[in-house]
Residue, then its C-alpha position, 0 to 999 in steps of 0.5 A: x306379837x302377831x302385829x311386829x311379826x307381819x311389820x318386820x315380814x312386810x319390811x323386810x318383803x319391800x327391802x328386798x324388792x327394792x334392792x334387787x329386782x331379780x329376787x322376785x324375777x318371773x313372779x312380780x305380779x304375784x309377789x307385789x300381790x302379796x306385799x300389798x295384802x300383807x300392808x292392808x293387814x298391817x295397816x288394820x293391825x296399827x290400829x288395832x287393840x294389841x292385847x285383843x289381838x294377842x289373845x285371839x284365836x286367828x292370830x296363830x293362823x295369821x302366824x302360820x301364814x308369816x312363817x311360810x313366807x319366810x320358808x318359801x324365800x328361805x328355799x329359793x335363796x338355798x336353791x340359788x346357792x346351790x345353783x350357783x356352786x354348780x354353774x360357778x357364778x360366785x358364793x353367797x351369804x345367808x339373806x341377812x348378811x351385812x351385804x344390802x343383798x345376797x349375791x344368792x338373790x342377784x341371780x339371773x340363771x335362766x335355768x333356776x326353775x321358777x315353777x315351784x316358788x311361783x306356786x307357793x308364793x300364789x298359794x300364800x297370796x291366797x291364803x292371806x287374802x281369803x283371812x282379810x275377808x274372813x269375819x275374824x279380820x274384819x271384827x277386829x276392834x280399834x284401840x280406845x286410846x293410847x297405853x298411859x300411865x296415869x300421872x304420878x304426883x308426890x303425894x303417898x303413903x308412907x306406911x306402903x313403903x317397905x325395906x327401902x331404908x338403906x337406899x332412903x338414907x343414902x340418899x338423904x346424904x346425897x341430897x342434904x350434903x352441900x360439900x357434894x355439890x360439885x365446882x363448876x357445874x351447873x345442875x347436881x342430877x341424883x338418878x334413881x333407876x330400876x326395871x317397872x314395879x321396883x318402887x322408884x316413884x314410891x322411893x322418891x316420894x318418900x325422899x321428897x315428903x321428908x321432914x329433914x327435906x322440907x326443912x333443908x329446900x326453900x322450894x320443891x316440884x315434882x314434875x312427872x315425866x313421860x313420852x306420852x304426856x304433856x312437855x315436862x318442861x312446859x309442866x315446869x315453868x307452870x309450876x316455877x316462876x324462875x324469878x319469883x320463886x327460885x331467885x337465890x333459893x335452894x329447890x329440890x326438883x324431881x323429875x318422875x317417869x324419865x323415859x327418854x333423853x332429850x338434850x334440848x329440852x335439858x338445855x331448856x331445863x338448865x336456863x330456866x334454872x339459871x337463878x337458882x341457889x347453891x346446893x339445889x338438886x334434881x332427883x330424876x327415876x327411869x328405868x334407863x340407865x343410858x338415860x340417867x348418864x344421858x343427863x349427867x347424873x353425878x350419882x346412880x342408885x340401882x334398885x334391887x328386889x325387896x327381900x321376901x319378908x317385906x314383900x310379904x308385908x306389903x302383901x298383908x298390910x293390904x290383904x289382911x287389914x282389918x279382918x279378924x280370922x281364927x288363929x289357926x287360919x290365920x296361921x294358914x294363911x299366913x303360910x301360904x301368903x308367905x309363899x305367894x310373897x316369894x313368887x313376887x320375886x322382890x317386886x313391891x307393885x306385885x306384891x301391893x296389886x295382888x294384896x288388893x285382888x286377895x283382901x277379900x279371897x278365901x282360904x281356899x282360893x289363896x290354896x288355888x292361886x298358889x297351886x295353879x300356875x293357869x290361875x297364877x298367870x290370868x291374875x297378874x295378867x290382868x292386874x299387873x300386866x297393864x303397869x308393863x304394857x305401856x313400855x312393851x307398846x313402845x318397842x319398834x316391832x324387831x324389840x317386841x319379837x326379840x323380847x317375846x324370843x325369850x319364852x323359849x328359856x325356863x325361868x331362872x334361866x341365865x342368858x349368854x348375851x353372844x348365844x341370844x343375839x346368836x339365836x335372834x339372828x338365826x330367825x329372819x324376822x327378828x333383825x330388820x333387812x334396813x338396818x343390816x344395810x349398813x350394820x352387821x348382824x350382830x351390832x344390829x342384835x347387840x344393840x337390840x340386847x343392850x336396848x332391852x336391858x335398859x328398859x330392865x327387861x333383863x337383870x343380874x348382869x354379868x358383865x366383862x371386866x375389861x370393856x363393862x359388855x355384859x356377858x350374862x344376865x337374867x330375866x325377873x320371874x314376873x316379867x318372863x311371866x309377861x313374856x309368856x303372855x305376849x308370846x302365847x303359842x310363839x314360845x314355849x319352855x317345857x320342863x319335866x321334872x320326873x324324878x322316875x328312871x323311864x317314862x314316855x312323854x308326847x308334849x305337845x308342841x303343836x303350832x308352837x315356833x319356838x321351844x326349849x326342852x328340859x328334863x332331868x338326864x334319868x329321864x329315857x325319852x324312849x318313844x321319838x314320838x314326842x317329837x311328832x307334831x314338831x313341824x312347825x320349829x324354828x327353834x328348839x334347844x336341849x337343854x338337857x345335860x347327858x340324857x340317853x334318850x335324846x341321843x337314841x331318838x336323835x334320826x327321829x328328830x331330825x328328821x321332824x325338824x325340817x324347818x328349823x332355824x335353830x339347833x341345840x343338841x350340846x352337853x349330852x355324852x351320848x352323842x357319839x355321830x350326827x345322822x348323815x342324811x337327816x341332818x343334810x335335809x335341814x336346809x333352813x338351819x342357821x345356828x347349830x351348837x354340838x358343844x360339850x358333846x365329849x364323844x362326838x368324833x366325827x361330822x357328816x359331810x351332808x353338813x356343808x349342804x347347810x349353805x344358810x348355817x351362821x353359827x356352829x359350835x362344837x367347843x368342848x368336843x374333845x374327841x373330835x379329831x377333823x372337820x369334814x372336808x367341804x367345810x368351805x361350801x359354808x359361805x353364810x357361815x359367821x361363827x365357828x367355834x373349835x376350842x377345846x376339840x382334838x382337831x389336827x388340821x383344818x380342811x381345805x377351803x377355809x378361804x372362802x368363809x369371808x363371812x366369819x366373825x369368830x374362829x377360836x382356833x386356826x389350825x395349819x396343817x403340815x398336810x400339803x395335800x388335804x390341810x388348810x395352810x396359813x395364807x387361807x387366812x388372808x381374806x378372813x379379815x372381819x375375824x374379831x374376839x379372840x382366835x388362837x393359832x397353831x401349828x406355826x412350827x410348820x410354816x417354812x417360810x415368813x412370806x405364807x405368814x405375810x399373806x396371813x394378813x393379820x395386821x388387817x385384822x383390826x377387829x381382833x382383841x385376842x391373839x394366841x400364836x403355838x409355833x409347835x408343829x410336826x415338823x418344826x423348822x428352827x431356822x426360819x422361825x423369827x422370820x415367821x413370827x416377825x411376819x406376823x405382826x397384828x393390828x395395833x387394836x389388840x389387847x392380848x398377846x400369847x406366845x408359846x412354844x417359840x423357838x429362838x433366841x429373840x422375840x419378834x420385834x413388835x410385841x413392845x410396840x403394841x401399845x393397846x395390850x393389857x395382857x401378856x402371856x409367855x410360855x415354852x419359849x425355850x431358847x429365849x435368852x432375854x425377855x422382850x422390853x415390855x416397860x413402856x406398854x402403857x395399859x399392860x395390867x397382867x403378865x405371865x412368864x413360864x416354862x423359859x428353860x434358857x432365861x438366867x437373868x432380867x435386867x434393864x432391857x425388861x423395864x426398857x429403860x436405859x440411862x437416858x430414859x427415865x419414863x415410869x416402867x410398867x405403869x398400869x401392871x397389876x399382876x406379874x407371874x413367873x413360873x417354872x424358870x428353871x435357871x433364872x438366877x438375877x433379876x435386876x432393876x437399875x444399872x450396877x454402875x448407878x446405885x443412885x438412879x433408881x427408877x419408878x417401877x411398877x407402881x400398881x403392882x398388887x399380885x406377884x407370883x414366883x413359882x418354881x425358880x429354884x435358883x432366883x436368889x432375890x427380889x427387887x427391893x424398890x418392888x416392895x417400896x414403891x408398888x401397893x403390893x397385896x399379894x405376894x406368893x413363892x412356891x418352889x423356889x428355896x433360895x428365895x423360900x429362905x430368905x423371904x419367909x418369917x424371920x429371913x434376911x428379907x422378911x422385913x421387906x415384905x412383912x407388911x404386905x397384906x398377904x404374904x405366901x411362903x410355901x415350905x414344901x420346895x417340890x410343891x409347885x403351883x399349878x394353877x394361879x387364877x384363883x389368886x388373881x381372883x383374891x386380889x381382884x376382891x381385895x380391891x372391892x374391899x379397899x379402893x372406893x372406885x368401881x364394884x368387882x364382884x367374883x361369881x362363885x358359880x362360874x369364876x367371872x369376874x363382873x365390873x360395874x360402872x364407876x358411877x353405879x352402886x347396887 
């Protein structure tokens, strides 16, 4: 890890040069001293073996001299900052920003002393030179080659396969099947994908020795594929001659190992198959599913982990064969092999490698490598370790700091992709300065995620319903094993499971960079001492749910935290105030989460001295009622999150925060001495996700609105707008909402607590929103022509006391027009219309012009319209309803349950909901949207959704994947 560590710095070092001169003014000699020694260690590194450099004992010093170059660069650019606030010469953000370089390192301020940084910067330029001739740096041993995988070929084993027969027999139907063959294509691609070790070379060459195989193909190749051997397509045509061999011949061809997609040599491989027979395929295994996609494959199969049972008899078969041992040993051992199986975690090579190690250990040595996690760790380091290690090799340097990040979390840890990337960017090597150049931050840290997710370092993903971004993943138990390995002292996840009510505990974190810190909440960590070898951090998370004794020591660790860069002291009730002085002193923090603390009611104004702090969290922070006032000194700050707080208005200086990218919540205040107004948003235009706005019934006058700008705000996909307020002014109101109309980019609206008659005039203009909320608008007489929006899929209407009647002007059609209303509408939800009586659909005076409506309906929610007296009869005729649900709601209550006047026009709806209680109101619907989504799962052969019980999101899967 040291070798990316030093490759990033030296990067990074050179960048910064380049870009601007004055970084470095007053010491160049002394810097150029040091980048020319850090590039003599790292030209000797390239070469070096990496595993010997890993295990060595000098490169944790080497570490330690890294990290204090990006302390000292990291002060200088603090002290630039606050030098310019105070001399008035503009604002900065942190050194990573998007910007090619800091207005901070652009500085020329001849009172900025220099003395301080020029003694550190001589001070490490000695150290690293007296390490390039210590006798450590000089014995480092060359690489003896390249890391290879040998060669895989189509012969095998049958009998090693184990519980693949669901997945063989799949695709078997794929492959023998000629009605898959698809018209007008030129190659059928099958892609087998899977992260290293799940048995995709072992499943393809049990596809590719099948007798029905053998029998349905004229020919077969087996071509493996590799970075790092010989051109594929020159081992091809070795094998093929494309006239004699497969002239008018099916062939089956599969290609192993595909590690990367180039599209020339697939155009090569396509002319040289030009003469082959119908229903020819190629059967292709990667670890990547961007690869397969790449190629055009028509089918993907994902490989999930072996149960326990078959890993344990791909562990025996081997470790046991041919022995003979006593029954009651045999029982022994088989209890503990079972055990050492579910370690495996469904990795089959885990489970075949350590079946081989073992044949020949005793009883009392399985014992050991079950019961020792330092035994456990040496022997898959040395026997399955090196099947990973070709592909970790092959990661540029950020990847590899990256992934070995990832130490820091406890096994079985479920990772929030935006927290990650969060905390990448917090520490300043791990995103490279060049391509933050032209990229920001977080795409840079996105596509770094996405990278290692292809290459099956994460799995279980959760991913977004909407755009298929994944939210959460997980890492496999043997491969957070290897990160481990890599990271050595870098990182470190402590755990303590003492179940005792008190105890004092000293782990020790000595040279450790990066930690995470788990103990059960009946733990009282009451001796801070635990916390006082802490001074190298740059990273350490709490995680820690309501522990007493984290809260009471809280002085004492912050103020042994002075170099950190990362801070979690979130879900912890204990926390009523963060320490006013230690927390000022932490001038390198970037990223700090005070979430889920529901006592914490004030924040200390030492916090805005933290001029580099990115991310700072206090969503769930119920009784926190202000932020502090020089909140506007953050200028490197890029994520604020708020929601969930009882904050009232923001302060002053929100303006200046152009670095933000998330702002959940935006308050205007009606304070016009000390509150933050709606114009302090104009210059806030790189705000994307989701932000809602409050306090809107405040604002007098529609040109403040218009200065909010938001229709430059193109990165937004979520907008909510709350016209309540402490002084809500009526009158002007249309006007103000009107004024602020968002970018056409947004795909979801809330309007709420809107005063008026009318709705502004552009919510049926955006054309890209695929949902609509509605709610409190009390004066509303009429609901906005919402017919016509081409992808709105959910709908939800409430709390609209005024509204008697919805008519043509909500389909937004007319005689004139006769286009499809609401043409990709999934859900609809009225609730708590009070007067609504009608709800009409086609023009009195034309019974015959019935109109297409909502023809992808699948959930209809009517909830608490007492005095609604039907439905739409072309609703139940043309929309492939599943879910119909009444609550509150008599009239209809009669006529629509079993053996009402209308039960024949929904009795064959699927599930049908007819509540008898008339008082009984439903209060919350979001699981019937969830129940609806499911059905879909079970009746529609398009994309996989799945409901994740224990969160309550809703994950969607590429059409072309099955797991």
């Amino acid at each position: 890890m040291v070798d990316a560590l030093v490759s990033v710095a030296l990067d990074w070092l050179i960048s910064a040069r380049n870009e601007d001169g004055s970084l470095v003014a007053g010491v160049e000699e002394e810097y150029e001293k040091l980048i020319n020694t850090l590039g003599r260690i790292h030209g000797v590194l390239l070469t070096a073996d990496e595993r010997q450099v890993i295990e060595s004992v000098w490169s944790g010093r080497l570490r330690t001299i890294i990290h204090e170059i990006d302390d000292v660069v990291d002060e200088w650019s603090a002290a630039a900052i606050r030098k310019s606030k105070s001399v008035g010469v503009g604002t900065s953000p942190s050194p990573l920003n998007r910007r090619k370089v800091s207005n901070s390192r652009r500085l020329k301020s001849p009172s900025l002393t220099l003395g301080p940084f020029t003694i550190k910067i001589r001070d490490i330029q000695q150290q690293l030179a007296q390490f390039t001739n210590s006798i450590e740096f000089s014995s480092i041993s060359r690489k003896e080659g390249k890391n290879e995988r040998l060669p895989t070929t189509s012969v095998m084993d049958g009998s090693e396969v184990r519980g693949r027969e669901m997945e063989q027999d799949r695709i078997l139907k794929k492959l023998l099947c000629e009605s898959n063959f698809p018209v007008n294509s030129d190659l059928y691609i099958i892609s087998i994908v899977g992260m290293v070790g799940i048995g995709k070379t072992t499943l393809a060459q049990v596809i590719y020795n099948h007798p029905e195989v053998k029998a349905h193909f004229d020919e077969r190749i087996w071509v493996c594929v590799s970075e790092n051997l010989s051109d594929p397509i020159t081992d091809f045509r070795a094998n093929v001659d494309p006239i004699t061999r497969i002239t008018g011949k099916k062939f089956l061809l599969v290609l192993d190992d595909v590690r990367t997609y180039d599209e020339e040599r697939l155009e090569q491989l396509k002319v040289s198959l030009l003469y082959a027979g119908k229903g020819s395929r190629i059967l292709v295994t990667t670890q990547k599913q961007s690869v397969a996609m790449k190629m055009g494959a028509a089918w993907i199969l994902t490989l999930g982990e072996l149960s326990e049972w078959h890993c344990w008899e791909l562990l025996s078969q081997t470790a046991f064969f041919g022995k003979s041992r006593p029954q009651k040993a045999q029982a022994q051992l088989k209890e503990i092999s079972m055990k050492i199986a579910d370690k495996c975690k469904g990795l089959p090579l885990a489970a075949k490698i350590l079946g081989n190690v073992m044949m020949s250990f005793n009883i009392r040595e399985w014992e050991i490598v079950l019961g020792s996690d330092e035994v456990w760790q040496e022997l898959i380091g040395q026997h399955l370790f090196p099947s990973i290690w070709w592909i970790y090799s092959s990661l540029p340097p950020p990847l590899k700091l990256c992934l070995s990040y990832c130490a820091i979390f406890p096994k079985g840890y479920t990772f929030e992709r935006s927290t990650l990337t969060k905390l990448w960017m917090s520490q300043w090597h791990l995103i490279s300065p060049w391509e933050t150049i032209t990229m920001e931050m977080e795409t840079t840290a996105r596509n770094y995620f996405e990278e290692l997710a292809m290459h099956s370092f994460f799995q279980d993903f959760e991913r977004d319903p909407d755009d298929g971004c994944i939210i959460s993943c997980k890492m496999h138990d043997l491969m957070h094993d290897f990160v481990r390995f890599v990271a050595k002292n870098e990182c470190r996840a402590m755990e303590v499971n003492n179940n005792e009510k008190e105890v004092i505990i000293a782990p020790s974190f000595g040279k450790v960079f990066h930690a995470s810190f788990t103990c059960l909440p009946t733990i009282n960590l009451i001796d801070p001492s635990w916390i006082s070898n802490a001074n190298y951090l740059r990273t350490l998370l709490l995680i820690s749910k309501d522990n007493i004794g984290i809260a009471t020591a809280l002085p004492s660790i912050l103020d042994r935290l002075l170099n950190v860069r990362a801070l979690d002291l979130s879900n912890n009730r204990f926390i009523e105030q963060i320490p006013e002085e230690e927390i000022g002193k932490l001038v390198h923090l970037r990223y700090l989460d005070l979430s889920n603390n529901g006592r914490l009611r004030v924040l200390p104004e030492s916090l805005c001295r933290l001029f580099h702090l990115q991310t700072l969290r206090l969503s769930g922070c119920r009784l926190l009622r202000e932020l502090p006032r020089g909140m506007g000194k953050l200028v490197s700050l890029r994520h604020l999150e708020v929601g969930g707080t009882n904050l009232r208005n923001f302060p002053k200086g929100m303006r200046n925060l152009t670095s933000l990218r998330t702002l959940t919540e935006f308050i205007v205040s009606w304070d016009d001495v000390d509150g933050c107004k709606l114009q302090d948003l104009k210059n806030l235009n790189s705000l994307e996700g989701s932000l809602s706005i409050t306090g809107l019934g405040d604002v007098w006058d529609a040109r403040e609105a218009e200065e909010a700008a938001l229709m430059n705000k193109e990165r937004l996909q979520h907008l909510e707008l709350s016209f309540w307020g402490e002084k809500q002014d009526l009158k002007e109101m249309k006007s103000v909402a009107e004024a602020l109309e968002p970018h056409q980019n947004l795909k979801s609206l809330g309007i709420h607590d809107y005063i008026d008659a009318e709705f502004p005039n552009y919510i049926a203009s955006l054309t890209h929103l695929k949902r609509i909320q509605l709610s409190r608008c009390i004066d509303c007489l009429h609901l906005p022509p919402l017919g016509r929006l081409p992808v709105l899929e959910s709908l939800e209407i409430s709390r609209m006391d005024s509204l008697k009647s919805i008519g043509l002007e909500f389909l937004a059609t007319d005689e004139h027009n006769h286009q499809e209303a609401f043409p990709k509408l999934k859900q609809l939800i009225f609730s708590e219309l009070g007067k609504w009586e009608k709800w009409e659909v086609q023009d009195q005076e034309q019974h015959d012009d019935m109109r297409s409506m909502m023809p992808r309906l699948g959930l209809l929610i009517i909830n608490g319209c007492p005095k609604l007296e039907e439905l739409p009869n072309q609703l139940f005729q043309e929309a492939p309803l599943q879910e119909l649900r009444i609550y509150a709601s008599p009239i209809l209550r009669r006529g629509y349950q079993r053996g009402g006047n209308h039960w024949n026009a929904v009795s064959h709806i699927p599930i049908t909901e007819v509540c008898e209680n008339d008082k009984q109101m439903l209060v919350d619907y979001t699981s019937y949207y969830f129940q609806y989504r499911d059905y879909c799962e079970k009746s529609q052969n398009s994309a996989k959704l799945r409901r994740q019980p224990h969160s309550g999101q809703v994950t969607e899967s590429s059409l072309m994947l099955e797991e």
